[in-house]
C-alpha positions, -999 to +999 in steps of 0.1 A: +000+000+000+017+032-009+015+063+013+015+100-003+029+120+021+038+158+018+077+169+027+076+195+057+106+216+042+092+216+002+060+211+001+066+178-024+042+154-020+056+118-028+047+084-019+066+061+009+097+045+004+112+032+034+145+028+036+171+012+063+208+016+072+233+005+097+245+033+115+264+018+147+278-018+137+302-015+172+268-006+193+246-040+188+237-035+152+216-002+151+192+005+123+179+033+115+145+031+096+136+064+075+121+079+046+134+107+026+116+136+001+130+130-033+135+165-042+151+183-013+163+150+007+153+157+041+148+129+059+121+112+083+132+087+110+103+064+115+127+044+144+159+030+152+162-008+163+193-028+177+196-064+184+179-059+215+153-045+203+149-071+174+151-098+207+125-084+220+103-081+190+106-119+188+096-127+220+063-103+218+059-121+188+062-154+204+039-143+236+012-131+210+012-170+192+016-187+227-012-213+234-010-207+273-038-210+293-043-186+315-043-155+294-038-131+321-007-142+325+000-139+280-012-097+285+008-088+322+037-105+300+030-087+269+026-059+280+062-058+298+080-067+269+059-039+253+073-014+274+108-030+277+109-022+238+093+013+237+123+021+264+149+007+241+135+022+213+133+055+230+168+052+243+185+048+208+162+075+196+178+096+225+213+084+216+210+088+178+191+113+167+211+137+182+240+126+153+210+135+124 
């Protein structure tokens, strides 16, 4: 599904095209996600991720496909990976976007 999406320093509108990089192979792998406006080239970060953060993602995946039976226990451990990743996430955000 493609996204049209207007540039906030141009004015072009242009459709999605996400891109990714590695921007700290030393630092566990960080990625940066982004798009960028074709004409002027500023760029959006949608996120950065690291291997951590890719763990995690795996096990929240895992949790949501688990077959437990007691489900209370599937959501209070869901929801702490959730927020184990949104602190992550916000951390390399913190770290890296200071360097864009």
């Amino acid at each position: 599904m493609n996204h049209l999406v207007t540039c906030d320093c141009c004015g072009n509108e242009f459709y999605v095209m996400v891109r990714e990089r590695v921007i700290d192979k030393e630092a566990d792998n960080v990625i940066q996600t982004y798009i960028r406006c074709p004409v002027c080239h500023h760029e959006y970060t949608i996120s950065y991720v690291n291997d951590t953060v890719r763990r995690l993602q795996r096990i929240q995946r895992d949790i949501r496909m688990s077959d437990n039976e007691n489900p209370r226990y599937v959501e209070v451990q869901y929801n702490i990976n959730k927020k184990r990743i949104k602190q992550e996430m916000e951390n390399l955000k913190n770290k890296y976007s200071l360097k864009d």
